[in-house]
Structure formats: structure tokens, C-alpha cells
N, C-alpha and C positions, 0 to 999 in steps of 0.2 A: 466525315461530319465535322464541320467547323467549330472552334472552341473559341470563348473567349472572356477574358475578363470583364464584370461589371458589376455596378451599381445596379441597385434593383430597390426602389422607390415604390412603396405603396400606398398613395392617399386614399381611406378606406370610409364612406359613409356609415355614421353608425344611427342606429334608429332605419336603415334602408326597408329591411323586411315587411318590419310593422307597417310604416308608409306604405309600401306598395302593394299589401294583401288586405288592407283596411280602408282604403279611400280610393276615388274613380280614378280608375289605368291609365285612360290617356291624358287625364291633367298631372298625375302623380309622374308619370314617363316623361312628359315636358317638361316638367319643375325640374327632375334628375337632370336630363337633360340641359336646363341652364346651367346647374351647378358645374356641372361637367366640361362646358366650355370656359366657365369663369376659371376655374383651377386650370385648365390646359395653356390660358391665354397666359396665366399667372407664370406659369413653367416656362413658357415660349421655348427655343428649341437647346436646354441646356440637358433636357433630359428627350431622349424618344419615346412615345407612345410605342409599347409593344402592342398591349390589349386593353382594351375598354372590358369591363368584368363584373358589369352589371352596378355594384356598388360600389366598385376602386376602379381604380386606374392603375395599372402596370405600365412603370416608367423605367427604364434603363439610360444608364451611361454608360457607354463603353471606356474604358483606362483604369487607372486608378484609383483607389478610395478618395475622397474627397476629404476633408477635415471638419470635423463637427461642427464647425461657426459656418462652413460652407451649410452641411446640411439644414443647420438651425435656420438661416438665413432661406434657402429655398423651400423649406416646409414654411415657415412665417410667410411667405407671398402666396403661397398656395391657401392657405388659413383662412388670410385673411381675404382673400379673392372670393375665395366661398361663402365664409361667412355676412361680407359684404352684401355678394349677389343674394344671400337665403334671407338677410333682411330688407334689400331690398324690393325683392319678390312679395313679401309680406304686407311692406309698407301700401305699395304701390298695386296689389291687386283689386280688382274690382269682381271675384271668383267668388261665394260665398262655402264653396265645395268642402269634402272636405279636408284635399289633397293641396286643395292651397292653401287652405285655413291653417295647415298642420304642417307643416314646410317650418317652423318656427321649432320644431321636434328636433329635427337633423342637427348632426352633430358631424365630426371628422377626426380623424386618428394617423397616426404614419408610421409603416413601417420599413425601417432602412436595412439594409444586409450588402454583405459585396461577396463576390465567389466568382468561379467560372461556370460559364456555361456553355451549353451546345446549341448551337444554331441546327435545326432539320427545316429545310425548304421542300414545299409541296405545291408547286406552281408558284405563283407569284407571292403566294406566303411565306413568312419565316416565322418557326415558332420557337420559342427559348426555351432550355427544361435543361433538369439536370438535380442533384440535389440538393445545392444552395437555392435554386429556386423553389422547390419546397419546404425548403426551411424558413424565408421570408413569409409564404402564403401558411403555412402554421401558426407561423408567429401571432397572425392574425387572432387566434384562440389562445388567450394565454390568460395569466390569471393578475393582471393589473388592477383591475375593479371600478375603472372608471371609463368614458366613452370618450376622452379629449386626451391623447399625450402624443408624444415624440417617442418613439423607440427605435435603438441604432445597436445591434449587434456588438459584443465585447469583438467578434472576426474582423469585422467591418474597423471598429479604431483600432486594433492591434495593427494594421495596414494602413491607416491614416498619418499623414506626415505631421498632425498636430496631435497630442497625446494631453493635452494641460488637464490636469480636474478643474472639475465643476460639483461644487457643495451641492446644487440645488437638483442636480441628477441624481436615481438611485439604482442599486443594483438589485437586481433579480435572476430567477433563470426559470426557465419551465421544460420538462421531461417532454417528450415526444415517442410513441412507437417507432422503431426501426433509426429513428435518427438519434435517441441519447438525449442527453440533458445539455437545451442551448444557453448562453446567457447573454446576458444584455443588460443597457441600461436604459431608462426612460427618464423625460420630463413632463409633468402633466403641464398641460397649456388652457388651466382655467386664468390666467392672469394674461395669456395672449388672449383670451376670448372677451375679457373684459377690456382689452384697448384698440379691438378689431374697430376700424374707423365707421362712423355709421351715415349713412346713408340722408342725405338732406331732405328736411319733411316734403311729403306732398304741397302742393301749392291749395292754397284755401281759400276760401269765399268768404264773404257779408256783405252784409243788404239789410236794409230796414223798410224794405217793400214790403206791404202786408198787402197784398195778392193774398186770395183767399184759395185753397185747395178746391179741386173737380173732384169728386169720390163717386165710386161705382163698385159692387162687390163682384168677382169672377170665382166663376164655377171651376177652379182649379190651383194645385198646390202654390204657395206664395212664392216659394226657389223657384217652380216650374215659369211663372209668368215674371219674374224677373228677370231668369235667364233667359226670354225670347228677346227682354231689352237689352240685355247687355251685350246680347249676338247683333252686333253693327253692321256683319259685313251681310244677315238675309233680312234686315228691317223693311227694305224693300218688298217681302210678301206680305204687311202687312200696314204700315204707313203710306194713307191717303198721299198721292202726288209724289212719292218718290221712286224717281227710277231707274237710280244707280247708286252704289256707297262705293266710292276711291282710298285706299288706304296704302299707306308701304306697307306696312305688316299687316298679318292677320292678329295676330293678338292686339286685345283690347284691355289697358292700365291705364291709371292714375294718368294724366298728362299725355296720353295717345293721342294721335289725329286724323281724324275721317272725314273726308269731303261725302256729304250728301246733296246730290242733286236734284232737285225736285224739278217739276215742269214749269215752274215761274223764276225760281230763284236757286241758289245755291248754298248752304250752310259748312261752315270750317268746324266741327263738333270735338269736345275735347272731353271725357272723364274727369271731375275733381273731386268726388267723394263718393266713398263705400262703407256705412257701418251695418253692420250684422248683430241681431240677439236675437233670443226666443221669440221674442214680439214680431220681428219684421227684420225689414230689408231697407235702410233709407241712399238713395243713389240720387246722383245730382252731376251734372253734366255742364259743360259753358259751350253754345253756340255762337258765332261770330258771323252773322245777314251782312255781307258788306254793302250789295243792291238796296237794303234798309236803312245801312247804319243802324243794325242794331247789334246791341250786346245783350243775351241773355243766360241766363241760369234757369235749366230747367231742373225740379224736384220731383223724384218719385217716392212714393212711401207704396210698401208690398207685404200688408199687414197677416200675419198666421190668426187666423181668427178661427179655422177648424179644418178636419185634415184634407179638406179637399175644397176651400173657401178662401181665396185672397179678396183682404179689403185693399180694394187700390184707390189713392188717390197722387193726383199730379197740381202742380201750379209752376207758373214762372216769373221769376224775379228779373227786375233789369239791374243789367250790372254797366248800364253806362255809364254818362257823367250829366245827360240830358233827360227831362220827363221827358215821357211818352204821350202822345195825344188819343183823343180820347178810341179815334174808330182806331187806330194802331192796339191800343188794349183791348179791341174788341175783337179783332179779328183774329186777333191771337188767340182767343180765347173760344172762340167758337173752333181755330184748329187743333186746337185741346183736345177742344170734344171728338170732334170725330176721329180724331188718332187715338182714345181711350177707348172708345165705340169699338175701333176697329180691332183694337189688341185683345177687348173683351170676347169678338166674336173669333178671331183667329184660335187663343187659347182654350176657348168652350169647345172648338169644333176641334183642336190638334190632342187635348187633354182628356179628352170624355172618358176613352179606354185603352189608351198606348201613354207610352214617356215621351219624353218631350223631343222635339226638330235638336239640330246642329246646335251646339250651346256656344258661350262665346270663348 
């Protein structure tokens, strides 16, 4: 059995549990999911992925202990990578759920240790153990009292080539069955969370169009018939003349873009705003007709008016630099209608006694 020195890095989401036992799985699994790649890209390859571990990530170095300004420095990119993408996520979703609503919850922690370990290979895997690695994954439980710090083993710097104090570190230790009382020291990192760089606003709209709102009430939950519009990539079952949506991704944000193709024309369709409260749901979009030359904003409002009652109403604003003539406002408006017509009878006939199609 192969032995060997390492580092053993644990970035630990905290708040994971609650998230993923109290709001929908596969948006809550996705959200983790980006956090997960943002902190791995942050690491790039100075440390190895052993294990992915649900709510951490199990990172090793093989060598030497590293020096604390080393690890302070690669926790800091990690931090803020994450923290970055969890407000970015926030900013930018168009999800009213409430797995992305609640992604603003998540928080992040680190746990450092150095020791040897044992490599056991079982086919193509290799897994690490040993009891410095459960001294790390303890650590995890320990009695700091807050959900943001740095923790680096007093083992781990007694074998660090930089030894210098730092005031604003302090010392602790916590007991463990079988292993003894380990110690350590930590830094809390609410003062990195407060300079974690933030993400540039969504892009916004105005107009002093007064286009006047289509409104029509539907026989089903107000989430339920927003989230069949915010589902871009099956609008197609249910939008008059369209009969393809082209996208790079399937996720649908803030600033995303989807070609919809109808049978006359083609549309560049972009997301630019999502607000949520008790009341409703107000969502608003920018279409770009180049076959028209038109630029428009369309407005959805997806009112809670009773538990099985959305008051919907839609209107569109021009967002170009030219009026519009008269049959162009007309005819726009009559495709109002019948795409309101048609979302009303879609959702009456998808809602009546089941949950809702694919969401977006």
C-alpha cells in the first residue's frame, strides 16, 4: 500500500443540508453544481480533486506543507470564486423556485491539515485514508460558532517553512473520540466576504411606451404558468407559428439567447428582468425581428390572485429608436392574443390535475 505525504484542503459549503432537503433537487443539485465548478476552476491544478463529497470538495497536494500566506492566498481564490458565482446566480436568475431564490443562504469554510496517507487502488480508482485524513474531515465539526473561517492545523504549520504570527488568527482545539484533542488555528473570513468582488448588474430597460396590457385570468397556479414561459427551449408546444427554439445552453438567465424560429420570421430572444413577491411574478424579455427591424420588450405580469387563479396579463414596448406604424402595432397585437389564448388553454388543459411540463 503506497504512502505519502499531503496536503489535504477542504472547501466545505455550509448551509448545504437545509438547501438541499427544503427546496426542488434538481435546481438545488444544479445551483451546487455551479458553485462546484467555480471553486475547482478557482484551484485550477495546484491542488488535485480526490473526491467531490456532496457539500466539499476533497483536495490534496502531494509534498510539503505549503506556508500560510500560500494557503490564505488559495482559500481567498477559492472564496471568492464561489462567492462570486452564488451572487451571480442570484442576480441573474429568472427561477422563482425555491432553490434559487435561496442560493443567497450558502456560505463556505476551509479546512487545511497535512499528514501521510495511504493510497488503496481498486481499479481505476484511488482512494486516500488514513488517520490524518480523518482528522481533517472532523475538523469539519468543531466548535468555532460561525459558518465563514480558515482553519489550518497547528501539524500542518509546525511543518510549514513560514512560522511568522498573525494577531488576527486564533487559537483553539477540539477533543475527538479515538484521535485526542487536535489544535488549530482559524481566521474568520467575514471581512473577505465583504470585499468578495460582485458581479455587474443585469442589463435594464426603459421606455415610455404606454402600450396598454392584454389581461386574461387562467385556471392555474401563478409559478405554474410562468414557469411554462420561462421554459424557452418547449415554447414551441404552445406558441402559435413557432417551430424550433436554438439555444447554446439549456439554462435560461438574465442576458441568455434563443433563437426562435417561427414560419415567417425569426426572433434573437434575450431575458432582462425577473422580480418576485407575494403578489406575482413580473418577467420581461428583449426580442430583436431583424426581417422587421424591430426591437421589442415584451412584459409579462403572472398575478397570485387565489390558489389555483393566475391573473395574466402581457403588453410590448418598442425599444427602438424609430415609431412603429400603425398596422405594425396592430398586428403585433393581435399576436399577443392568440399566444395568450394559447398559453391559457395549454396550462388549463396541463394543470387541471398533475404538476407542471419541464420547467426552465
Amino acid at each position: 500500500m503506497a504512502e505519502t505525504l499531503a496536503t489535504i484542503l477542504i472547501p466545505d459549503i455550509s448551509g448545504f443540508t437545509e438547501f438541499m432537503t427544503t427546496n426542488e433537487l434538481s435546481h438545488a443539485s444544479h445551483a451546487i453544481n455551479l458553485l462546484m465548478d467555480a471553486m475547482l476552476e478557482a484551484v485550477g491544478d495546484e491542488y488535485e480533486v480526490s473526491e467531490i463529497e456532496g457539500d466539499a470538495v476533497l483536495l490534496l497536494r502531494k509534498g510539503p506543507a505549503p506556508t500560510r500566506e500560500k494557503i490564505q492566498e488559495t482559500c481567498l481564490k477559492i472564496f471568492n470564486a464561489f462567492h462570486f458565482r452564488r451572487a451571480w446566480l442570484q442576480q441573474y436568475t429568472i427561477c422563482p423556485c425555491g432553490a434559487c431564490q435561496a442560493i443567497i443562504n450558502l456560505s463556505l469554510k476551509f479546512v487545511v491539515h497535512h499528514g501521510p496517507l495511504a493510497e488503496i487502488k481498486v481499479g481505476k480508482f484511488v482512494k486516500h485514508s488514513g488517520p490524518d485524513m480523518i482528522v481533517a474531515h472532523r475538523l469539519l465539526k468543531n466548535n468555532i460558532g460561525h459558518t465563514e473561517y480558515l482553519l489550518v492545523t497547528e501539524k500542518l504549520l509546525e511543518q510549514a517553512a513560514d512560522s511568522t504570527e498573525h494577531a488576527e488568527w486564533s487559537r483553539s482545539f477540539d477533543e475527538y473520540a479515538s484521535l485526542g484533542r487536535v489544535h488549530y488555528r482559524f481566521s474568520l473570513l467575514s471581512e473577505a466576504r465583504r470585499l468578495v468582488p460582485k458581479p455587474p448588474e443585469p442589463p435594464g430597460y426603459a421606455s415610455t411606451d404606454s402600450t396598454s396590457y392584454l389581461e386574461l385570468p387562467i385556471q392555474a397556479p401563478f409559478q405554474e404558468v410562468y414557469m411554462v414561459v420561462a421554459n424557452m427551449a418547449a415554447r414551441s408546444d404552445w406558441v402559435p407559428g413557432l417551430r424550433e427554439v436554438g439555444q447554446d445552453r439549456p439554462e435560461v438567465f438574465i442576458g441568455s439567447r434563443h433563437l426562435l424560429r417561427f414560419d415567417t420570421f425569426q426572433a434573437l430572444v434575450s431575458p432582462v428582468r425577473m422580480t418576485i413577491s407575494e403578489e406575482g411574478i413580473l418577467y420581461a424579455e428583449n426580442w430583436r425581428i431583424e426581417e422587421q427591424d424591430l426591437s421589442l420588450i415584451f412584459e409579462y405580469v403572472f398575478r397570485n390572485q387565489e390558489e389555483r387563479l393566475c391573473g395574466f396579463a402581457a403588453r410590448f414596448l418598442n425599444a427602438g429608436d424609430t415609431a412603429w406604424p400603425d398596422q405594425d402595432r396592430t398586428a403585433l397585437f393581435r399576436q399577443l392574443q392568440d399566444t395568450a389564448v394559447q398559453l391559457k388553454t395549454f396550462c388549463e388543459k396541463n394543470f387541471a390535475s398533475s404538476g407542471p411540463p419541464g420547467t426552465a
